[in-house]
C-alpha positions, 0 to 999 in steps of 0.5 A: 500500500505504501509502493502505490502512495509513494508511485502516486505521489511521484507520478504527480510530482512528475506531472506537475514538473511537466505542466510547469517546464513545457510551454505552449508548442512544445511536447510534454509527451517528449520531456516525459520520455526524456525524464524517463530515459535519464531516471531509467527503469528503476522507481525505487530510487531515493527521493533525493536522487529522484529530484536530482534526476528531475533537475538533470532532465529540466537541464537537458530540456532548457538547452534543447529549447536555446538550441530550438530557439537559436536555430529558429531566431538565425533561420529567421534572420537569415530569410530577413536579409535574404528578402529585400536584395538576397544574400548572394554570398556562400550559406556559411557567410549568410548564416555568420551575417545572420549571427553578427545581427542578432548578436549585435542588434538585438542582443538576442543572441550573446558571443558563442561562448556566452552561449555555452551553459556551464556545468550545474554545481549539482553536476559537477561530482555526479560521474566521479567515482 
């Protein structure tokens, strides 16, 4: 009885964290898997590690959704410029144009390195044995 409480109650936690990372247009059906697929097979884990988990899954999802959104604001700009006289250059250079607008115009996007998360302190001693 007290397995089906604590599988409940996790079950709800976990839905909860769905409805509270995924936005409109995204698929909640997808961060699911994800979550499932890092926390593995096993729902006999510790709460503790199970948060963790969580937090590792929300991590990999908040940079899949800068990678969408990046990709999307550059693909954009690049037919924005592409429009008025067409850009003439080779793909690599259009895409770099495209970059340098956004990076200097509207601040959308930092430098690349600015763009590259650093490791969550959480993380950090996860994988040393």
């Amino acid at each position: 009885m007290a397995h089906a409480i604590t599988k409940s109650k996790c079950e709800l936690n976990v839905s909860i964290l769905a409805e509270s990372v995924v936005l409109e247009g995204e698929s909640q059906e997808l961060f699911l898997e994800l979550l499932a697929e890092i926390d593995g097979e096993s729902s006999q884990n510790p709460p503790v590690e199970h948060a963790l988990v969580q937090k590792m899954a929300v991590a990999h999802w908040l940079q899949f959704r800068l990678w969408t959104l990046e990709r999307t604001a550059i693909h954009h700009q690049i037919r924005k410029q592409a429009q008025p006289v067409g850009c003439k250059e080779h793909k690599a250079t259009c895409t770099s144009m495209a970059f340098r607008t956004l990076a200097d115009e509207s601040r959308s996007l930092g430098s690349p390195d600015q763009l590259l998360p650093s490791e969550p302190r959480e993380f950090q001693g996860a994988f040393v044995t």
